[in-house]
N, C-alpha and C positions, 0 to 999 in steps of 0.2 A: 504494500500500500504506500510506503514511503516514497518507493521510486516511481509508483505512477503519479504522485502529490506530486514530486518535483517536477516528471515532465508536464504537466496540466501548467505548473508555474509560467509554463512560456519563456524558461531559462536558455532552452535549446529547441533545432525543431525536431522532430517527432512526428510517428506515425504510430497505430496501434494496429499489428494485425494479428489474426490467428485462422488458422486451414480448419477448414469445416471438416468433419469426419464425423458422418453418419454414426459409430457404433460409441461417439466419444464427446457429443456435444447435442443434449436434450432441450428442449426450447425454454425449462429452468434452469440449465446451463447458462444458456445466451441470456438470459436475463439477469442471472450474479453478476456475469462479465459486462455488461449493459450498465450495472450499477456503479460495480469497479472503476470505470472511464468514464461517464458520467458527465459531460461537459467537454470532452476531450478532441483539440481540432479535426483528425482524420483517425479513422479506424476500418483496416481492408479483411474482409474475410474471403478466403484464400480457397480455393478451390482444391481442393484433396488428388494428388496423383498418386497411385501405388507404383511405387518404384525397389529396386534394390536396396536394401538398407533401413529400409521402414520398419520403425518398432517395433510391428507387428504384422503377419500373414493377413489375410482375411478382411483389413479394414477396406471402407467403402469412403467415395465422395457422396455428401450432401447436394441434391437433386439441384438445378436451377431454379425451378420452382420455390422449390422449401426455402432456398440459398436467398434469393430475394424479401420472401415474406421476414426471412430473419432480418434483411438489413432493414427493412420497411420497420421491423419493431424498435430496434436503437435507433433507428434515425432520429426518434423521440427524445432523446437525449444526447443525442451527440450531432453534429450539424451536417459532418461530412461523412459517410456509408458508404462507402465502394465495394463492391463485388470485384477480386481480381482470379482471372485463366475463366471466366464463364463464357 
């Protein structure tokens, strides 16, 4: 929490992203993190590719669909939403 307070300070600039993954981000998920940033200039949510090297077998990207209605929800509190690889 301290180090997102500082960047919100507008000390530096800053972006806030996080990759959407279906088996790892619930729409009360998005809403902690919503609250977390809260005011915060940009924040990109990130399109999930399964690649070599990924934590985990098995995970999934979060649909366009669903990926949109998520940013449409923080948009509410944060001014800039970008969807980025959709």
């Amino acid at each position: 929490q301290e180090s997102i307070d500082y960047l919100k300070a507008d000390n530096v600039d800053y972006e806030f992203r996080t990759t959407l993954v279906s088996e790892l981000h619930s729409l009360d998920d998005i809403k902690k993190m919503g609250e977390l940033v809260k005011g915060a200039k940009k924040l990109y949510l990130q399109k999930f590719v399964d690649r070599d090297g990924c934590i985990k077998k098995g995970l999934h990207e979060v649909d366009e669909v669903e990926a949109n209605k998520l940013r449409d929800y923080l948009a509410k509190g944060i001014s800039n939403v970008y969807l980025r690889g959709y």
